[in-house]
N, C-alpha and C positions, 0 to 999 in steps of 0.2 A: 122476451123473458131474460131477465139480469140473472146472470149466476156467478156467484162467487165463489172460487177453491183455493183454499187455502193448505200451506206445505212449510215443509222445512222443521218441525218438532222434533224433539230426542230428547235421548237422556245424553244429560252432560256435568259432569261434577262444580261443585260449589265455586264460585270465579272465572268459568271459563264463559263462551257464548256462543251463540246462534243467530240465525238470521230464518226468520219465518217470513213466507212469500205470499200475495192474493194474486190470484189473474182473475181480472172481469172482463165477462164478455156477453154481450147482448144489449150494451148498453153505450148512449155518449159518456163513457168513462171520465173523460176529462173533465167535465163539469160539474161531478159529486165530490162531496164532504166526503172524505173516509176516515174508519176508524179502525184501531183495536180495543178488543176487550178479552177476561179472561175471567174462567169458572173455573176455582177449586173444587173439591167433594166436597158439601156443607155446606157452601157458602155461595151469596148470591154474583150473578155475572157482575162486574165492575170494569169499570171502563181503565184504560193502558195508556194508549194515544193516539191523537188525532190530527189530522191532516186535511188542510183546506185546498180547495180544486185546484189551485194554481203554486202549489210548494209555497206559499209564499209566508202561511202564517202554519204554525205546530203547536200541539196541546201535550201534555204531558201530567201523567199524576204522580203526587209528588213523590210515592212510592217507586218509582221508576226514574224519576228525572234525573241526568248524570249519565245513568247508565245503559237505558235503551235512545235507540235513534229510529224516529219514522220519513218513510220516505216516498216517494212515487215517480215511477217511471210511464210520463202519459203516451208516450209511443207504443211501451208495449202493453199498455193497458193493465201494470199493474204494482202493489204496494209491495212494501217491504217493513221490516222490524228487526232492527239490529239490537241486540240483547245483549250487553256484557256483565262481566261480574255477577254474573247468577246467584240469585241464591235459593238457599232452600224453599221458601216463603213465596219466591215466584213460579211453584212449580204450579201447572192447573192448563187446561185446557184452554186455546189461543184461539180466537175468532176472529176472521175481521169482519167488516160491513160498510154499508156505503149505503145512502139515501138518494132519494129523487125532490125530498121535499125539500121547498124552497128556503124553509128556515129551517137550522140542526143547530142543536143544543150538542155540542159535538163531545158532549160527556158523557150525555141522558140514551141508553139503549134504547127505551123506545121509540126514540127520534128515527132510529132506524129499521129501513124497511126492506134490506136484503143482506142476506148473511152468508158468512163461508160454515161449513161443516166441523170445522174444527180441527185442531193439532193438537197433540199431546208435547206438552214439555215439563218434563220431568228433569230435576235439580237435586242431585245428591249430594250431600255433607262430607 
């Protein structure tokens, strides 16, 4: 059983940053696509960024690019998201996820098929 938990969320004012964290376990971590994604209230989940099993290649939306960093640590089985420059527009709740399937559309949510519970990050003006 894969599970995902996901940490590191807060309130923090407009420019500063965060680093939200996944530990997985139950699973050969190493060899999953992983991702972030993020749900406002209203608005549907949309993808953050993404990370291929071996650090090698990263995805980014372009809403983010610049200023967050994804990353993975396969020792200790788990990701990372470094956030700077906050802003208010990226406040919403932080998911990660990671797949078993052999092909991932490493943008497309439903490609994936296990998830963290969520963090709240909240960005005030």
């Amino acid at each position: 059983q894969v599970q995902l938990v996901d940490s590191g969320g807060g309130l923090v004012q407009a420019g500063g940053s965060l680093r939200v964290s996944c530990v997985v376990s139950g699973s050969t971590f190493t060899y999953y696509t992983m991702g972030w994604f993020r749900q406002a209230p209203g608005k549907e989940r949309e993808f953050v960024a993404g990370i291929g099993w071996n650090s090698g290649r990263t995805y980014y939306a372009d809403s983010v690019k610049g200023r967050f960093a994804i990353s993975r640590d396969n020792a200790k089985n788990t990701m990372y998201l470094e956030m700077n420059n906050l802003k208010p527009e990226d406040t919403a709740v932080y998911y990660c996820a990671t797949s078993s399937h052999t092909t991932v559309r490493v943008g497309t949510a439903a490609d994936y098929n296990y998830w963290g519970q969520g963090t709240q990050v909240t960005v005030s003006s």
